[in-house]
C-alpha positions in Angstrom: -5.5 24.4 9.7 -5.1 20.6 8.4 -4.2 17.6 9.9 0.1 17.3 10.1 0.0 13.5 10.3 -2.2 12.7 7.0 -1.3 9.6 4.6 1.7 10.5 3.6 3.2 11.5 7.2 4.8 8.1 7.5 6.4 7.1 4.4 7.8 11.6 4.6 9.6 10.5 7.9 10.5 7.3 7.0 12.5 8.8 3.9 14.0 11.7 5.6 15.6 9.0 8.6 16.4 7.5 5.2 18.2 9.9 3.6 19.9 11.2 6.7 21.0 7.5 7.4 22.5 7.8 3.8 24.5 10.9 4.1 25.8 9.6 7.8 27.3 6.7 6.3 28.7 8.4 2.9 30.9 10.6 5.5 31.7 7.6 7.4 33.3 6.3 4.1 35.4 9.6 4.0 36.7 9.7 7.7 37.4 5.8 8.3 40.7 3.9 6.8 40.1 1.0 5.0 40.6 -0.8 1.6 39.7 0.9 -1.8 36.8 0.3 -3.7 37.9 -2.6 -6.5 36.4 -2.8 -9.7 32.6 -2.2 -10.2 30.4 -5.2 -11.1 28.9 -3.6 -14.2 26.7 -6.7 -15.3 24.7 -7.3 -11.9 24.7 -3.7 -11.4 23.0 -3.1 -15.3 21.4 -6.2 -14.5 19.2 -5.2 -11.5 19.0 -1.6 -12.4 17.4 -2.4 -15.9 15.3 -4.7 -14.4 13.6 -3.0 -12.1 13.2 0.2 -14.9 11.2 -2.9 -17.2 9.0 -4.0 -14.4 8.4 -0.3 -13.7 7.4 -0.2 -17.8 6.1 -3.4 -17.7 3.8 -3.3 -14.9 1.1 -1.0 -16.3 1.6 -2.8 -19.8 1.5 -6.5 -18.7 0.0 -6.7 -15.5 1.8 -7.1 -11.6 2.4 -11.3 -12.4 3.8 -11.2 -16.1 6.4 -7.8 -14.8 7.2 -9.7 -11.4 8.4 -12.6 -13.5 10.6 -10.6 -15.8 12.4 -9.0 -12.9 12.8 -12.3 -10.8 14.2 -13.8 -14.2 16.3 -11.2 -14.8 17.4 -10.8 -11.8 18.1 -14.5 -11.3 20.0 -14.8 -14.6 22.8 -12.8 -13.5 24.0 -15.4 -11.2 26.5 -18.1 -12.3 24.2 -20.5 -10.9 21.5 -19.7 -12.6 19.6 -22.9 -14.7 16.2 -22.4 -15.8 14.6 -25.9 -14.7 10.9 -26.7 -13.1 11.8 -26.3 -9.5 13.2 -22.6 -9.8 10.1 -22.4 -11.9 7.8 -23.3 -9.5 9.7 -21.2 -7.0 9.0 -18.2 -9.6 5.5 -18.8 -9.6 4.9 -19.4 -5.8 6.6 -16.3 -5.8 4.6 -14.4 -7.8 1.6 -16.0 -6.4 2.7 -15.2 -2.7 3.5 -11.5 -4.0 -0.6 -10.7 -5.8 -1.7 -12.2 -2.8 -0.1 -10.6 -0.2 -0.2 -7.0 -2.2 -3.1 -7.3 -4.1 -5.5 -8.9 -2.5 -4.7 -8.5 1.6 -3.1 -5.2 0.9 -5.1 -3.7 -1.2 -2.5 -2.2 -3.4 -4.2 -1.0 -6.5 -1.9 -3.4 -8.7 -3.2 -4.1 -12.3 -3.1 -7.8 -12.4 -4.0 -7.5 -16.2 -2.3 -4.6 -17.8 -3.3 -2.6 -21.0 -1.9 -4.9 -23.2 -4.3 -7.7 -22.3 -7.1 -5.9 -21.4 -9.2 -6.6 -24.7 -8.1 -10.2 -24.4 -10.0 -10.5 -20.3 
């Protein structure tokens, strides 16, 4: 008989309490009083959700730094503060930087830094 606590024991329990912590507050929202839901924010709402479907297309393609930077741009442009200038673009790449580094290299998440695209070019 195997082993019940292999790899993938942690992240199965962490998304069942997940899911169960979902559906305990979807009934919540049935059974307490309260305001009604006002108009849905389509553009941060397409916004975030298309930019995380690129990154997911663009990570194997481009590499983890080039499909990080699209979804923090995107997801920075949606804001009505957003100006492109060379602080928030240092911030992007400290960001980025921070992110390979932590994942990458301390985690060991096998992250293509270079993607197909560029693969010839490396």
């Amino acid at each position: 008989m195997g082993n019940a606590h292999g790899p993938g024991y942690f992240p199965t329990i962490l998304g069942v309490i997940l899911v169960l912590l979902g559906l305990l507050s979807l009934l919540r929202a049935f059974w307490s009083d309260g305001d009604p839901v006002g108009a849905i924010a389509w553009k941060p709402l397409l916004a975030i959700t298309g930019g995380t479907a690129l990154f997911a297309f663009l990570l194997p393609r481009a590499g983890l730094p080039l499909a990080l930077a699209v979804l923090i741009l995107i997801s920075a442009a949606i804001s009505e503060n957003f100006k492109f200038a060379w602080r928030p673009a240092l911030a992007l790449m400290a960001l980025v930087a921070f992110c390979v580094i932590v994942f990458v290299e301390l985690l060991g998440v096998p992250l293509p830094l270079v993607g197909s695209w560029f693969s010839g070019l490396v």
